[in-house]
C-alpha positions in Angstrom: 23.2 35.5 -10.8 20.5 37.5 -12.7 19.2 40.8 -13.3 15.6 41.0 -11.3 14.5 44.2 -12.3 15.2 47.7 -13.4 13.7 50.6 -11.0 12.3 53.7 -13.1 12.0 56.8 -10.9 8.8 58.3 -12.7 6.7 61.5 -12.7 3.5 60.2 -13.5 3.1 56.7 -12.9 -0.1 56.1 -14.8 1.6 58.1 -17.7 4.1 55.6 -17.5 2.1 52.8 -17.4 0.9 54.2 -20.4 3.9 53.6 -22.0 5.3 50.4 -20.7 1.9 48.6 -20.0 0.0 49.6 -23.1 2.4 50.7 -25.3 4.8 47.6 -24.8 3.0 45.2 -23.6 4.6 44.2 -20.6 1.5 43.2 -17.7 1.3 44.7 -14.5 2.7 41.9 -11.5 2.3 44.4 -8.5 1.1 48.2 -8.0 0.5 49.0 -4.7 1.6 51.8 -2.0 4.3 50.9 0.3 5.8 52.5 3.4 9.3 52.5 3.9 12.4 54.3 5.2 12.7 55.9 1.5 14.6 58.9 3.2 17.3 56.8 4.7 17.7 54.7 1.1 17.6 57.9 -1.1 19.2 61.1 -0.3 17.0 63.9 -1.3 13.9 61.9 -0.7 11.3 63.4 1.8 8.5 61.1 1.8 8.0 57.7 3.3 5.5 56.4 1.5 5.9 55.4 -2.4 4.1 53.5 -5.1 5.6 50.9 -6.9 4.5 49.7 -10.1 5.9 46.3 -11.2 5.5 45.4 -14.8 6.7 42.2 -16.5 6.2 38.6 -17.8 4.0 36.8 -15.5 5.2 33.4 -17.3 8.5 34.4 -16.0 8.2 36.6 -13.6 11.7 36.3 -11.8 13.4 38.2 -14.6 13.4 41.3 -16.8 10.8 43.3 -14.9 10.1 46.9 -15.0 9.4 49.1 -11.6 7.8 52.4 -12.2 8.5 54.1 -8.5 7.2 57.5 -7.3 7.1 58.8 -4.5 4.3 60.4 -2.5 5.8 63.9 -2.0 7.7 64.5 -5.7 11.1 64.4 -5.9 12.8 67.0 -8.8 13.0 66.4 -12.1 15.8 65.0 -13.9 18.1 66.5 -16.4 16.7 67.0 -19.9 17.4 64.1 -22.1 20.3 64.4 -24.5 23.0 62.3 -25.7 24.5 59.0 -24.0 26.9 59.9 -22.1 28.8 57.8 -18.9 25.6 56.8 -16.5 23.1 56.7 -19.1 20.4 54.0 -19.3 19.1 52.1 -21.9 16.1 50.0 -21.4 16.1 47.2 -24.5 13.2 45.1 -25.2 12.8 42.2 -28.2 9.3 42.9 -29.6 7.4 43.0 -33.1 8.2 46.3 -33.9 6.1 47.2 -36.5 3.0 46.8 -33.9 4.5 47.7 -31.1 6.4 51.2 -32.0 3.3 52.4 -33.1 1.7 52.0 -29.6 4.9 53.7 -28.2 4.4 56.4 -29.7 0.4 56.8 -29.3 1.1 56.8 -25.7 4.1 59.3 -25.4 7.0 58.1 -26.9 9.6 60.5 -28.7 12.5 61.3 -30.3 12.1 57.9 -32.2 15.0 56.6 -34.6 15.0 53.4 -36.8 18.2 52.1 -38.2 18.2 48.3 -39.5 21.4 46.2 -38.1 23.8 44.9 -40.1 22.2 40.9 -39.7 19.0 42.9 -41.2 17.0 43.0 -38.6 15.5 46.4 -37.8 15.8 48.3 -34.6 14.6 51.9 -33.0 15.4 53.9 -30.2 12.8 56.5 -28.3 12.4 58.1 -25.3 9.7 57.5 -22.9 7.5 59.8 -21.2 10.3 60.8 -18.6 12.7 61.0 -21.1 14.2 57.7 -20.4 16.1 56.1 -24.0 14.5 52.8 -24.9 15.7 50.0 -27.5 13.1 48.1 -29.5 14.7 45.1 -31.4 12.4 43.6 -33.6 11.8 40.0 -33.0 10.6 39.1 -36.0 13.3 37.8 -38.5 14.1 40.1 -41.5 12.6 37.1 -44.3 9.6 36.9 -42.6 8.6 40.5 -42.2 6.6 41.5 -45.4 7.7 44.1 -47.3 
């Protein structure tokens, strides 16, 4: 058994594309409208039409992928981000973070935080556009990263 993919409820799906295409790098496998019986699947939902955004690794594209849904008639926003708390989500990505966090940010990110592990490597946390908390591990090792 393995994780497929991780559904993101989104706003603004080009905002978030923004973010997870652009920003992180990840390539776009699917984005299309689809019609479905959303209403049944999702209590609150109205509409039965959505658009799905599927973002990933298209050398691997079986795993770790990204889905930016929205629906066609808006559903309500979220509560505001805050601390972790039971339910909480945390996206986490390996990526060269000192080009990538940069990009993060240009396209949205906030409320970023670096901290350095204790095996040296450095890490950050931000939220995306919708307020969703995101890990970037860097994936370069520590004696390799210029100083």
């Amino acid at each position: 058994m393995q994780l497929h993919h991780a559904v993101l409820f989104v706003s603004d799906i080009e905002r978030s594309l923004a973010f997870y295409r652009d920003g992180l790098g990840l390539e776009t496998l699917i984005d299309r409208e689809f019609d479905g019986p959303w209403p049944e699947m999702f209590e609150g939902v109205t509409a039965g039409r959505l658009r799905a955004a599927i973002l990933g690794d298209p050398e691997d594209p079986d795993v770790g992928q990204v889905e930016l849904l929205t629906f066609t008639e808006p559903v309500p926003d979220g509560p505001p981000p805050g601390p972790p708390v039971v339910s909480s989500l945390m996206l986490s990505f390996m990526v060269d973070l000192e080009a990538v966090l940069p990009r993060l940010i240009a396209a949205g990110g906030s409320d970023v935080r670096r901290a350095r592990l204790k095996n040296g490597y450095a890490v950050a946390t931000l939220r995306d556009p919708d307020g969703i908390l995101v890990e970037v591990l860097d994936s370069v090792p520590p004696d390799q990263r210029s100083t």
